[in-house]
LUMVEX-996225 format. One record per residue: x, y, z of N, C-alpha, C, CB in turn. Coordinates in Angstrom, 2 decimals, m for minus. Atoms other than C-alpha are relative to their C-alpha. Glycine has a CB too. Layout:
# LUMVEX-996225
<pt n_x="X" n_y="Y" n_z="Z" ca_x="X" ca_y="Y" ca_z="Z" c_x="X" c_y="Y" c_z="Z" cb_x="X" cb_y="Y" cb_z="Z"/>
...
//
This chain:
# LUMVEX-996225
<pt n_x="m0.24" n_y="0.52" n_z="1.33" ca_x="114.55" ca_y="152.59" ca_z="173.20" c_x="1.07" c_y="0.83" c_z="m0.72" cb_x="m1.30" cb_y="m0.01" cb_z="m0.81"/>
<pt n_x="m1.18" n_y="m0.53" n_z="0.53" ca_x="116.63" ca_y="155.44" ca_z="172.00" c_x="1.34" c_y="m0.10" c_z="0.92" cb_x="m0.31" cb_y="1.40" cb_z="m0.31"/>
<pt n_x="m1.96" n_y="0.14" n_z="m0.91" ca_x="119.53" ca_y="154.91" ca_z="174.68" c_x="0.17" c_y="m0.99" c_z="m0.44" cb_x="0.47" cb_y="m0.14" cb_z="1.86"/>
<pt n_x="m0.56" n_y="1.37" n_z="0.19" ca_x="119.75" ca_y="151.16" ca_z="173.37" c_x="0.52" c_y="0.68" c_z="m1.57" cb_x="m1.29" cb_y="m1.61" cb_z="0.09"/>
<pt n_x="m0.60" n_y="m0.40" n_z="0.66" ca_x="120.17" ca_y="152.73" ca_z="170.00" c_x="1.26" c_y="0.77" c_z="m0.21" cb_x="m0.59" cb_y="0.22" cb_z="m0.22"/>
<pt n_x="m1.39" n_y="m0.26" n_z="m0.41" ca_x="122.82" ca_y="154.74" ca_z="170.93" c_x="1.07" c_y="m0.44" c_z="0.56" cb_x="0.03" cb_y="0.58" cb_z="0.46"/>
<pt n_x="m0.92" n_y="1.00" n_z="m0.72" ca_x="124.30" ca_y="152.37" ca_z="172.81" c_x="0.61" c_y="m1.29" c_z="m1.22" cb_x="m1.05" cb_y="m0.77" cb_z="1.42"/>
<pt n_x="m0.46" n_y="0.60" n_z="1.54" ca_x="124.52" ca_y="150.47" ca_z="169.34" c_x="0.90" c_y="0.51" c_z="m0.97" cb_x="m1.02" cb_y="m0.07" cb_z="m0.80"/>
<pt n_x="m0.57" n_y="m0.87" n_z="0.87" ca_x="125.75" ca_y="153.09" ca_z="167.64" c_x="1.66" c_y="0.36" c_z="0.64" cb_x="m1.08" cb_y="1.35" cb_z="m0.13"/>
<pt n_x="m1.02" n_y="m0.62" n_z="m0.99" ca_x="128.48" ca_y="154.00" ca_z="170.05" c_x="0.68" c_y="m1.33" c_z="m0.34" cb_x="m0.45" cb_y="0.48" cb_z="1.79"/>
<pt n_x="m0.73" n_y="1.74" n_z="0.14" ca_x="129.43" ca_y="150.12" ca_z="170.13" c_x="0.77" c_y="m0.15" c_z="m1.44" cb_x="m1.45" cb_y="m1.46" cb_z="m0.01"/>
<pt n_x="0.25" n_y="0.04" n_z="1.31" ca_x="129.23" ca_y="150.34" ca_z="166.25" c_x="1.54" c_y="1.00" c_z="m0.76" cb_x="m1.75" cb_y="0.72" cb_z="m0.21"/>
<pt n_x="m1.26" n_y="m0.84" n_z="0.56" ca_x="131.73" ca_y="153.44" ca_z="165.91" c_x="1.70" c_y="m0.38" c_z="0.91" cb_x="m0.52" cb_y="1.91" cb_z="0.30"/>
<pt n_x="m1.58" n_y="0.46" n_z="m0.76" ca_x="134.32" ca_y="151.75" ca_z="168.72" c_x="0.61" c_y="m0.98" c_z="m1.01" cb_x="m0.13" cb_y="m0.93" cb_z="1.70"/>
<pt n_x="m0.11" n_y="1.31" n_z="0.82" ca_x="134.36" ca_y="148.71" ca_z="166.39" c_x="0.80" c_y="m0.06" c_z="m1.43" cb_x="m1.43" cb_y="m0.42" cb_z="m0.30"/>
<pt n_x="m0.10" n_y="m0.50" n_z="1.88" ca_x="134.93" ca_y="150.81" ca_z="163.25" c_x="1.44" c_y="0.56" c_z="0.84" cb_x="m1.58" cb_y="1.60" cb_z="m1.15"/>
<pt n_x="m1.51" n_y="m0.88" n_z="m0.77" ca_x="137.69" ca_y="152.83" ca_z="165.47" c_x="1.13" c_y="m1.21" c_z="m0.01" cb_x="m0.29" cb_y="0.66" cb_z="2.08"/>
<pt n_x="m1.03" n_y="1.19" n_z="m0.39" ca_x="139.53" ca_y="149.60" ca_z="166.58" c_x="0.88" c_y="m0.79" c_z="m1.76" cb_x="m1.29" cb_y="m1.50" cb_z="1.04"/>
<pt n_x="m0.47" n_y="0.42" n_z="1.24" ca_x="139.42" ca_y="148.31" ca_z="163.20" c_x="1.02" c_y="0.33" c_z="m1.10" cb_x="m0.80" cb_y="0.02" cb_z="m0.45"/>
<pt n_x="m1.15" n_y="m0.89" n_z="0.82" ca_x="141.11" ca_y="151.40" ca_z="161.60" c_x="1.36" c_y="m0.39" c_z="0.66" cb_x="m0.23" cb_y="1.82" cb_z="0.15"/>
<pt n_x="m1.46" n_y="0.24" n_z="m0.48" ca_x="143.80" ca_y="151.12" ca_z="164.47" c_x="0.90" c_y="m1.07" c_z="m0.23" cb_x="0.00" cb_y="m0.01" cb_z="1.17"/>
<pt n_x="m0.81" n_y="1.47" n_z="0.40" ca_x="144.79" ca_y="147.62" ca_z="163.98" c_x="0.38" c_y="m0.43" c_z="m1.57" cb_x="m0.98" cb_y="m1.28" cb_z="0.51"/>
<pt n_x="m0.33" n_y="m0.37" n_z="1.71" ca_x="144.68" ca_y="148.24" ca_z="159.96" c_x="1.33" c_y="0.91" c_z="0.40" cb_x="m1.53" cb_y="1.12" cb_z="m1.08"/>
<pt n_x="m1.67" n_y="m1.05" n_z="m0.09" ca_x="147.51" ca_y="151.21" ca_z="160.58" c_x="1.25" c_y="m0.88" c_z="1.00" cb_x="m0.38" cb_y="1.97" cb_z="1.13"/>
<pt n_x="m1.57" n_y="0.31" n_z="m0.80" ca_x="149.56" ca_y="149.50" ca_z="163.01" c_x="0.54" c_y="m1.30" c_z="m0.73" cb_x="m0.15" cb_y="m0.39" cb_z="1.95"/>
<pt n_x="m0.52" n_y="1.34" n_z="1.07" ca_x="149.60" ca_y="145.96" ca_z="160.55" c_x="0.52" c_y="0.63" c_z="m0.91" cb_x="m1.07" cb_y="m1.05" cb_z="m0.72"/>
<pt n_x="m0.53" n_y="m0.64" n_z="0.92" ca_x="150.44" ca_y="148.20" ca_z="157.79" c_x="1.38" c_y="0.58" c_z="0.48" cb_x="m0.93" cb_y="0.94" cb_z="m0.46"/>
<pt n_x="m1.27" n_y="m1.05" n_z="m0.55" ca_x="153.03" ca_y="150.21" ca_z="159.69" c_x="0.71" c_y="m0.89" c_z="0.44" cb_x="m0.21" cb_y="1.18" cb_z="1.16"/>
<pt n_x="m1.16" n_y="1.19" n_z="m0.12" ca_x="154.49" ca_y="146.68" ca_z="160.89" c_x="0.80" c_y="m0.17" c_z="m1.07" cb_x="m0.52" cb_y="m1.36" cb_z="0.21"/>
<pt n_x="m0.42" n_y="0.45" n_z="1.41" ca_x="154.74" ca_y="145.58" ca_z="157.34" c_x="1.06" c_y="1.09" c_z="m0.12" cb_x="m1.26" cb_y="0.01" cb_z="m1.28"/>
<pt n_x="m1.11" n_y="m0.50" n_z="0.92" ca_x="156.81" ca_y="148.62" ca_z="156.34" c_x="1.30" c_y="m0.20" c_z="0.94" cb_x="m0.25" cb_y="1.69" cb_z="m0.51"/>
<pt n_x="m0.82" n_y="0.84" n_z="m0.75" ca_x="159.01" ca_y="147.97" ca_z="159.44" c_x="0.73" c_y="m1.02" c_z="m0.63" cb_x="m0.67" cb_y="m0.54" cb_z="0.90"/>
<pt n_x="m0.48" n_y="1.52" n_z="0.33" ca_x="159.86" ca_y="144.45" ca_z="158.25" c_x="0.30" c_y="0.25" c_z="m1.06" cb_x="m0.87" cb_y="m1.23" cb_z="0.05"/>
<pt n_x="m0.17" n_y="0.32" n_z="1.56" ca_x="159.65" ca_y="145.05" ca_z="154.75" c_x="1.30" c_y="1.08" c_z="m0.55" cb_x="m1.70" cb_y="0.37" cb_z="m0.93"/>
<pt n_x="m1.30" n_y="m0.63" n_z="m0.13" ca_x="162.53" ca_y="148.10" ca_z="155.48" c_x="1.12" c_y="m0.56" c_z="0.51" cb_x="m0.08" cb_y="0.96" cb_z="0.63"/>
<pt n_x="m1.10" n_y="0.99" n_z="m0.78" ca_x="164.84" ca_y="145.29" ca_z="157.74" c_x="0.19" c_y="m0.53" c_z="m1.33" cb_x="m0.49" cb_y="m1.21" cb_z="1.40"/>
<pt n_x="m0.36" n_y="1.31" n_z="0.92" ca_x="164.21" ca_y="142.65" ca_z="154.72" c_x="1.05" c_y="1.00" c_z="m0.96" cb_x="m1.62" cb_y="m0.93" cb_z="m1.01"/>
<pt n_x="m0.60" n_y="m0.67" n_z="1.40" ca_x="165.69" ca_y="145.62" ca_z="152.01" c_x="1.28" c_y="0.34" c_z="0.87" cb_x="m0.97" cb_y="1.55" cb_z="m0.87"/>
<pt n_x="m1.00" n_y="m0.55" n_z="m1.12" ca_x="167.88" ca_y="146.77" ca_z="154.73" c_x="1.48" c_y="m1.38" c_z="0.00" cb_x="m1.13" cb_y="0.09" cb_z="1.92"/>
<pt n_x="m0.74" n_y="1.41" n_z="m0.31" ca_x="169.79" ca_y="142.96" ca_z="154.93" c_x="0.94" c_y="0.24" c_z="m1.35" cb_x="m1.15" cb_y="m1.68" cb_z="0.04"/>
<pt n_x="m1.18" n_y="0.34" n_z="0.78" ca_x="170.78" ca_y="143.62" ca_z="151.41" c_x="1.22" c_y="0.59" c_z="m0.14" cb_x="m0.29" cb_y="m0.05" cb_z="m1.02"/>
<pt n_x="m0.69" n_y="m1.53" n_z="m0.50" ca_x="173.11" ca_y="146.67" ca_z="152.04" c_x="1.26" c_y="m0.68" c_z="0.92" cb_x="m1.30" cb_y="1.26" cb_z="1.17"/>
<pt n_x="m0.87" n_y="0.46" n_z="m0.73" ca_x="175.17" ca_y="144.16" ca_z="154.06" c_x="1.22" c_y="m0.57" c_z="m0.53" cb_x="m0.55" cb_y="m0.76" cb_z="0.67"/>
<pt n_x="m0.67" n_y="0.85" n_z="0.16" ca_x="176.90" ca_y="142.49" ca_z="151.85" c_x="1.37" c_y="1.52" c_z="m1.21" cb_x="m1.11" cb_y="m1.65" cb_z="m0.72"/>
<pt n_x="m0.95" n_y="m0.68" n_z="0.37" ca_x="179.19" ca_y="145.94" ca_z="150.80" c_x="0.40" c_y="0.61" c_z="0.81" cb_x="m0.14" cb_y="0.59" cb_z="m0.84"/>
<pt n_x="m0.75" n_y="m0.22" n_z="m0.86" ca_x="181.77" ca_y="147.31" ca_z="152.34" c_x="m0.49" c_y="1.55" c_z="0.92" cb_x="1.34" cb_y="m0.05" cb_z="m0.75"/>
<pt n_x="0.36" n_y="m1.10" n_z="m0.52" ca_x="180.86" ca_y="150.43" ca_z="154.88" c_x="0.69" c_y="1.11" c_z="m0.73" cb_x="0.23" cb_y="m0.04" cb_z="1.38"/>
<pt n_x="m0.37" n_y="m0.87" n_z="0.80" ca_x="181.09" ca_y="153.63" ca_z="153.24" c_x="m0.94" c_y="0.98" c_z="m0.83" cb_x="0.70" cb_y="m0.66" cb_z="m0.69"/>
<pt n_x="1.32" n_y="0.31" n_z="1.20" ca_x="179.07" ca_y="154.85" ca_z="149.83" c_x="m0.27" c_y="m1.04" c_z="0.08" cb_x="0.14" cb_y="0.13" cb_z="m1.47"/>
<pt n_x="0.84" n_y="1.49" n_z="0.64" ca_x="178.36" ca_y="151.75" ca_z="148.88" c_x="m0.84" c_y="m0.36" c_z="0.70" cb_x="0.72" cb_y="m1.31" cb_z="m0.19"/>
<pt n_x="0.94" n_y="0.60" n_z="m0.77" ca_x="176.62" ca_y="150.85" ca_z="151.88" c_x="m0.65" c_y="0.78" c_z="0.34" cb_x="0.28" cb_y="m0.66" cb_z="0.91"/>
<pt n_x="1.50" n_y="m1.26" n_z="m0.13" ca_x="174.16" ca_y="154.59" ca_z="152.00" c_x="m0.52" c_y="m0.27" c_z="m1.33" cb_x="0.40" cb_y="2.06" cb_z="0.17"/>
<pt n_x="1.05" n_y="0.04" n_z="1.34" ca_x="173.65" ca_y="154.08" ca_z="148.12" c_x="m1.12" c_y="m1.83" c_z="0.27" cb_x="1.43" cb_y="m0.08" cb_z="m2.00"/>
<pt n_x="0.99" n_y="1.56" n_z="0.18" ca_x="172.32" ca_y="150.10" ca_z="148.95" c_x="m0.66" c_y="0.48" c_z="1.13" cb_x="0.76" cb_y="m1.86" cb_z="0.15"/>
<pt n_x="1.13" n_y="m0.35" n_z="m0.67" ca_x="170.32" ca_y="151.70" ca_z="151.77" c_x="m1.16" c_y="1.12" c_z="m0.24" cb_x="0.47" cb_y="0.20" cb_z="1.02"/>
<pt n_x="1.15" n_y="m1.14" n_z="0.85" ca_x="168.38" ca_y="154.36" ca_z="149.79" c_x="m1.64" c_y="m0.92" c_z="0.10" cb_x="0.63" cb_y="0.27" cb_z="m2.25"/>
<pt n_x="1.04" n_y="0.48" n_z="0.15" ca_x="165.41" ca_y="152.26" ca_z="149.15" c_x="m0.72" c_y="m0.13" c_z="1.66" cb_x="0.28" cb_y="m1.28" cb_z="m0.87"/>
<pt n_x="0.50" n_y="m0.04" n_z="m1.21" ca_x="165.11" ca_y="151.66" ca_z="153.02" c_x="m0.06" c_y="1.41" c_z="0.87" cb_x="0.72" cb_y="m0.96" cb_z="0.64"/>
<pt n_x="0.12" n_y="m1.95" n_z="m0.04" ca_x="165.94" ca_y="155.63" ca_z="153.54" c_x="m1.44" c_y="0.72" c_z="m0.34" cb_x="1.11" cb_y="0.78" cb_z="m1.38"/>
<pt n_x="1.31" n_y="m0.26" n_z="0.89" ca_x="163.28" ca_y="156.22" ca_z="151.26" c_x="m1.50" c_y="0.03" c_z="0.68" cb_x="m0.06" cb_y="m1.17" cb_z="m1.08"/>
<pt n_x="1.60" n_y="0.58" n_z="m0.46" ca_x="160.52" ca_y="153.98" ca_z="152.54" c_x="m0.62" c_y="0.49" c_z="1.48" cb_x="0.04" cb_y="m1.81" cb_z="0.11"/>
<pt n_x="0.01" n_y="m0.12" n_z="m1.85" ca_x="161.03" ca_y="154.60" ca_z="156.77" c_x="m0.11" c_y="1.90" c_z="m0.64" cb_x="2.14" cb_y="m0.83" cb_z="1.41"/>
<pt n_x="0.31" n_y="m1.28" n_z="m0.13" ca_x="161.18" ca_y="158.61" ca_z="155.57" c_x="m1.48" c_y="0.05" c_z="m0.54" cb_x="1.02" cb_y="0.91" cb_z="m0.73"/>
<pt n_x="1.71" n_y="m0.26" n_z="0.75" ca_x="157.47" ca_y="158.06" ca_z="153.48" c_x="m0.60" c_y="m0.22" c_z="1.22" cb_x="m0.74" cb_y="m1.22" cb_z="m1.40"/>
<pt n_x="0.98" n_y="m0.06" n_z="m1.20" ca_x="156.47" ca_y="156.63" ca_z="156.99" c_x="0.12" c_y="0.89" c_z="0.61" cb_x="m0.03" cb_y="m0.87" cb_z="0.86"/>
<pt n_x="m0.06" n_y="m0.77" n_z="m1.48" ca_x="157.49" ca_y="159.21" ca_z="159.22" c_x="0.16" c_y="1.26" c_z="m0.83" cb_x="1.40" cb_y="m0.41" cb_z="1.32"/>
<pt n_x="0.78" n_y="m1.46" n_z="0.47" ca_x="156.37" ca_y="162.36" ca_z="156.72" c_x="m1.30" c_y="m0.18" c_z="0.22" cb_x="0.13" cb_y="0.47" cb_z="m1.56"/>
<pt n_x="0.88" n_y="0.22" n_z="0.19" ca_x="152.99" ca_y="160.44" ca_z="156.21" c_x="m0.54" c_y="m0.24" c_z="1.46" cb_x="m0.01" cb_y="m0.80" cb_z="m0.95"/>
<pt n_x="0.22" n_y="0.87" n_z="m1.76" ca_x="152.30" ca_y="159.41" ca_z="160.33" c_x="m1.58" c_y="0.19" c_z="m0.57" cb_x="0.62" cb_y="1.11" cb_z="2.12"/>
<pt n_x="1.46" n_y="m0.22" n_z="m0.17" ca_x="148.98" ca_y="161.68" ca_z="160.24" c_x="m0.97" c_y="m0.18" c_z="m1.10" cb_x="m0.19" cb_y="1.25" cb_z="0.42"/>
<pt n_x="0.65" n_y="0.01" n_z="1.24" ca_x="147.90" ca_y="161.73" ca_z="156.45" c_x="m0.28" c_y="m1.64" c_z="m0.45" cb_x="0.95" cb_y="0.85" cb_z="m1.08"/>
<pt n_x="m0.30" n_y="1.30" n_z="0.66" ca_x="147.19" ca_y="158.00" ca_z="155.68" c_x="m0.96" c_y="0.19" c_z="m1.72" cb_x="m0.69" cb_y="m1.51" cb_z="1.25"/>
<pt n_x="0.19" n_y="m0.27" n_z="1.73" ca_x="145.33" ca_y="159.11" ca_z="151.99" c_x="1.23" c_y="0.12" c_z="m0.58" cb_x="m0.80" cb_y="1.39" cb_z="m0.48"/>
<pt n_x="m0.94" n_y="m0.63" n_z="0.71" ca_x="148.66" ca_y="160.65" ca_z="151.06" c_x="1.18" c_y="m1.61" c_z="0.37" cb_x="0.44" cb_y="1.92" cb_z="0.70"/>
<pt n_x="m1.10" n_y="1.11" n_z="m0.14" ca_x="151.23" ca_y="157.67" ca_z="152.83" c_x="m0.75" c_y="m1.22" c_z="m1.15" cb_x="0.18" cb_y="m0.64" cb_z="1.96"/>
<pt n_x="0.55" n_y="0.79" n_z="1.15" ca_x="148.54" ca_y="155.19" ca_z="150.64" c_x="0.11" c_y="0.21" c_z="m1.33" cb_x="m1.12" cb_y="m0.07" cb_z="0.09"/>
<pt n_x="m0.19" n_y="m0.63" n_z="1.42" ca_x="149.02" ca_y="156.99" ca_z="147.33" c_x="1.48" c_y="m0.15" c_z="0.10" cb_x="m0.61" cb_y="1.67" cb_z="m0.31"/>
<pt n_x="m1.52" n_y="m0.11" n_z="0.49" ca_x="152.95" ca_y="157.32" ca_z="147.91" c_x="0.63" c_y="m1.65" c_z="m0.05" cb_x="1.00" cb_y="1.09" cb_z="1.25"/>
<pt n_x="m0.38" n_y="1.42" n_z="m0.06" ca_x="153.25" ca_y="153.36" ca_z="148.74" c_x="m0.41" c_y="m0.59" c_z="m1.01" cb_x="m0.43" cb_y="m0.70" cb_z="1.05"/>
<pt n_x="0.94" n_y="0.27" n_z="0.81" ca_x="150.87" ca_y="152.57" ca_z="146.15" c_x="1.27" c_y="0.49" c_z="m1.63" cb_x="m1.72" cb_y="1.07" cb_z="0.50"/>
<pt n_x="m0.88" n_y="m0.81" n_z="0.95" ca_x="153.60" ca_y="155.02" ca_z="143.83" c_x="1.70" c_y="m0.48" c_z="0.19" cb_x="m0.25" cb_y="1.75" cb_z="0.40"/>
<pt n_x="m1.38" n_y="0.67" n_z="m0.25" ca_x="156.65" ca_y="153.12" ca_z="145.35" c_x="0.12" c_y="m1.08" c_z="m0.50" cb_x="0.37" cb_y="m0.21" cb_z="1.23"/>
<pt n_x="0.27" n_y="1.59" n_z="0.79" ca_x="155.17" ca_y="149.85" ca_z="144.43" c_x="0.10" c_y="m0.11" c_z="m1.24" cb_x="m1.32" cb_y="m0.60" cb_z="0.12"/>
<pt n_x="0.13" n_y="0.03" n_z="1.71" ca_x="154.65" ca_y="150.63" ca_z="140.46" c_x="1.22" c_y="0.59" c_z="0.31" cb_x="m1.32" cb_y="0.87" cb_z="m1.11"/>
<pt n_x="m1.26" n_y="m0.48" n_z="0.65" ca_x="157.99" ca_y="152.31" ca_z="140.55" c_x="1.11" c_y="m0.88" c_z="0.55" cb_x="0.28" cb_y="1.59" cb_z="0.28"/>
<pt n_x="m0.73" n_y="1.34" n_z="m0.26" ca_x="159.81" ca_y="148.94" ca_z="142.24" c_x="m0.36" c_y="m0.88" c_z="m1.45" cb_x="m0.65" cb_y="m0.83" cb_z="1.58"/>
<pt n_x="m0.02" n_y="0.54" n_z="0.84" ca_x="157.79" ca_y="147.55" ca_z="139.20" c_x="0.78" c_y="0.22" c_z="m1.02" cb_x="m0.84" cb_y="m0.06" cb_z="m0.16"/>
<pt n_x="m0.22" n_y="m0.14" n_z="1.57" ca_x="159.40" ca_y="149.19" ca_z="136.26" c_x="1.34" c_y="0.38" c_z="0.27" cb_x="m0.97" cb_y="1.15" cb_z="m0.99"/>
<pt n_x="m1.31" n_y="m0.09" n_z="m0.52" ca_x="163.08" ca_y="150.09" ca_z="138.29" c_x="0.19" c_y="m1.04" c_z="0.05" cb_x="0.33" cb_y="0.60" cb_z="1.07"/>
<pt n_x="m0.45" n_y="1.40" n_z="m0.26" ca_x="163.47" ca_y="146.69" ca_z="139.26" c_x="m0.02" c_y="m1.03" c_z="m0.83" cb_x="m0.56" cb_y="m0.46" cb_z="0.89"/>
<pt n_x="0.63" n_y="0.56" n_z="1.39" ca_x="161.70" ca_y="145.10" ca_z="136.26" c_x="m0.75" c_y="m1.28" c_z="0.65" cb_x="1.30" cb_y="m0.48" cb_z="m1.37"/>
<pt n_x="0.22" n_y="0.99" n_z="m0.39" ca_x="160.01" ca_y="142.88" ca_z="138.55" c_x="m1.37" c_y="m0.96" c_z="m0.50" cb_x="0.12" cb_y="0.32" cb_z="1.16"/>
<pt n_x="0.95" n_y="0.37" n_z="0.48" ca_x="157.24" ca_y="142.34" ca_z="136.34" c_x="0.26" c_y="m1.62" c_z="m0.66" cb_x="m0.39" cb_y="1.11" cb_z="m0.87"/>
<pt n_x="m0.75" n_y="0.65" n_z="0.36" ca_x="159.59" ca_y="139.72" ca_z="134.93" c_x="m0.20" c_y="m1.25" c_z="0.25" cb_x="0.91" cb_y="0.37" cb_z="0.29"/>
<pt n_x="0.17" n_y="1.52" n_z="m0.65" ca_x="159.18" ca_y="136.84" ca_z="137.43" c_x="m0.83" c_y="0.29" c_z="1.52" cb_x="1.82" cb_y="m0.86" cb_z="0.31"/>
<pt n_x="0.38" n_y="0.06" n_z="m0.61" ca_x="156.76" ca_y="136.26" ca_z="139.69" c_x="0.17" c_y="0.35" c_z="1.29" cb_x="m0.14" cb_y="m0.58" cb_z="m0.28"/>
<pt n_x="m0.27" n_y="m0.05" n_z="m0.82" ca_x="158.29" ca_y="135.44" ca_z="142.30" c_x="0.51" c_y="1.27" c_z="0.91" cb_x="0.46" cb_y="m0.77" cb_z="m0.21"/>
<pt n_x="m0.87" n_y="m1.08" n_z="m0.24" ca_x="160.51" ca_y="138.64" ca_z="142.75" c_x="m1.24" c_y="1.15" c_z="0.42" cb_x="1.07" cb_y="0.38" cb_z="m1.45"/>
<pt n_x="1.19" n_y="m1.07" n_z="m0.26" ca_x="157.46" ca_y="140.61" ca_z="142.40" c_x="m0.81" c_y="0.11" c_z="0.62" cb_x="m0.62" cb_y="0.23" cb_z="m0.61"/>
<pt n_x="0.91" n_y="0.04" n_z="m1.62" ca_x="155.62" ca_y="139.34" ca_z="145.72" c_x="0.95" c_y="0.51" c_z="0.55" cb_x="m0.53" cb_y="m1.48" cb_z="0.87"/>
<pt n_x="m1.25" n_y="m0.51" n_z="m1.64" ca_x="159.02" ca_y="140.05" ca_z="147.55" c_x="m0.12" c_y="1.07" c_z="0.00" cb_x="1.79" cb_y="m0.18" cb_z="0.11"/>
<pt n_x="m0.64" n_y="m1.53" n_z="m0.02" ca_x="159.97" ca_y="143.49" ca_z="146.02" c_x="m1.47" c_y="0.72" c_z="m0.22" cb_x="1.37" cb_y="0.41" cb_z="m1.45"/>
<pt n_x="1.12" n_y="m0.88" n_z="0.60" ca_x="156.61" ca_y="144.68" ca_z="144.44" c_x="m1.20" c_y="0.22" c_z="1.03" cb_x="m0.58" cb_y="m0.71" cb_z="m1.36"/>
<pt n_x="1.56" n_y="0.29" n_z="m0.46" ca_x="153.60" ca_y="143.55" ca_z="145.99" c_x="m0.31" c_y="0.56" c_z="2.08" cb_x="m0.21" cb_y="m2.26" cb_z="m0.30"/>
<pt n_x="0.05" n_y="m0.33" n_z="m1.81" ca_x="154.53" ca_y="144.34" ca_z="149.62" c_x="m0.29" c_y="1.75" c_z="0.23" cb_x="1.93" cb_y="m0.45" cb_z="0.89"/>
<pt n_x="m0.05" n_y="m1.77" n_z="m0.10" ca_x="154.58" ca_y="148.48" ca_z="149.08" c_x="m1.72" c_y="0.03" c_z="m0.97" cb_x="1.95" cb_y="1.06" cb_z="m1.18"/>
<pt n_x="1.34" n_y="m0.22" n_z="0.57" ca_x="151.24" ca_y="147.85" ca_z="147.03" c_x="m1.18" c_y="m0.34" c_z="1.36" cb_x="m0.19" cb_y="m1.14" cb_z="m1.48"/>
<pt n_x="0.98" n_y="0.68" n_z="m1.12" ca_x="149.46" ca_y="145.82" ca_z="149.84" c_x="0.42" c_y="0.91" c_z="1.40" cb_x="0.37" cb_y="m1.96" cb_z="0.24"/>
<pt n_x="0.60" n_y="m1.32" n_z="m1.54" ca_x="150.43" ca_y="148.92" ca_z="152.51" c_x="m0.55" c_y="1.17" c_z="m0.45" cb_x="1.35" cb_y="0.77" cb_z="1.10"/>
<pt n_x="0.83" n_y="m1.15" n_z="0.24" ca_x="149.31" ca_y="151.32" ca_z="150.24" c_x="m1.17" c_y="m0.34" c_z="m0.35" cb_x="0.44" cb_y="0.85" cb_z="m0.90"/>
<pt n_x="1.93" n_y="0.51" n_z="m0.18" ca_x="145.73" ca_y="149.44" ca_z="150.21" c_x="m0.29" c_y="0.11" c_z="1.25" cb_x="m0.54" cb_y="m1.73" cb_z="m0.35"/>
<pt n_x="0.16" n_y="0.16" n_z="m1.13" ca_x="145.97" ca_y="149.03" ca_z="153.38" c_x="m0.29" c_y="2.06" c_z="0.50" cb_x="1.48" cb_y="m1.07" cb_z="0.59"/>
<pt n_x="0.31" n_y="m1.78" n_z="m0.12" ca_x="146.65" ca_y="152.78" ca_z="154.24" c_x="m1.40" c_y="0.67" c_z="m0.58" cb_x="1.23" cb_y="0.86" cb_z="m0.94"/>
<pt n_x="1.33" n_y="m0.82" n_z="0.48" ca_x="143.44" ca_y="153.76" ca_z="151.56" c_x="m1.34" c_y="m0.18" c_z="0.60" cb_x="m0.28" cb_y="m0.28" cb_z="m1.39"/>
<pt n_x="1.34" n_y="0.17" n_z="m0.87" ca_x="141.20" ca_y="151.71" ca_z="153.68" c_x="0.24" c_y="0.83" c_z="1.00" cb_x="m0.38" cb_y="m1.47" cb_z="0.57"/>
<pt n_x="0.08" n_y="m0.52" n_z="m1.41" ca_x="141.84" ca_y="153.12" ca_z="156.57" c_x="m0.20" c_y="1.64" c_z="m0.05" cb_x="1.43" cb_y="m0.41" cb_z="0.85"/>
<pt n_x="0.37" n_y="m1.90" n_z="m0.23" ca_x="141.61" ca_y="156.81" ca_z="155.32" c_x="m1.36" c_y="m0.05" c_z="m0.50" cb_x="1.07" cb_y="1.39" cb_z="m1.11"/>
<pt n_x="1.50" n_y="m0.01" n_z="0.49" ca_x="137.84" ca_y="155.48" ca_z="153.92" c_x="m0.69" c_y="m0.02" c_z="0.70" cb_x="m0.48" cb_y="m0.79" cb_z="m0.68"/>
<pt n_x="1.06" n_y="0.24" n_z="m1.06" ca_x="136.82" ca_y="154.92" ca_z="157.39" c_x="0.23" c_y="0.94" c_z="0.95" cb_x="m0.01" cb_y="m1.37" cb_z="0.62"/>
<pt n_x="0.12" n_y="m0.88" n_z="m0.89" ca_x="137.77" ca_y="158.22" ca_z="158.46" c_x="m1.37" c_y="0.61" c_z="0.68" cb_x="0.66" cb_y="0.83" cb_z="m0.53"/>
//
């Protein structure tokens, strides 16, 4: 009776394990993609400045991932702190729409990231 319990339990913490992993690696897609999409706009100036200052924001975001790899409390708090500061830089509070593209995407990996450091 206690080996089936353990054998529950064991099942129970793979389940919780898997779950975290596939939370970090969807999140860590998202910033991927969501660094290409900011990345596209940077195209339309000529190589030079102009085209490192229109890549800052994607500089930015790909360096928060790859300081944060092991800490996901701290990468969740700084995405979470990128997102409100796309809100009030960008002013995207403004129109909806703008504010799923630019805003809401650095909020929804830094949720993502806080779960996953809750089920450490």
């Amino acid at each position: 009776m206690a080996k089936l319990k353990k054998q529950k339990q064991t099942k129970k913490k793979a389940k919780s394990f898997r779950d975290k992993v596939t939370l970090l690696n969807v999140a860590r897609s998202l910033i991927v993609l969501y660094s290409l999409f900011l990345a596209i706009f940077a195209l339309d100036t000529p190589f030079g400045i102009g085209l490192l200052v229109h890549l800052l924001p994607t500089i930015i975001i790909l360096g928060t991932l790859v300081l944060t790899l092991k800490n996901h409390f701290i990468a969740g708090s700084l995405f979470i702190l990128e997102g409100l500061g796309t809100i009030f830089i960008f002013h995207t509070y403004r129109d909806l729409f703008v504010f799923f593209i630019i805003s809401a995407i650095p909020l929804l990996i830094g949720i993502m990231f806080l779960i996953a450091s809750k089920k450490d």
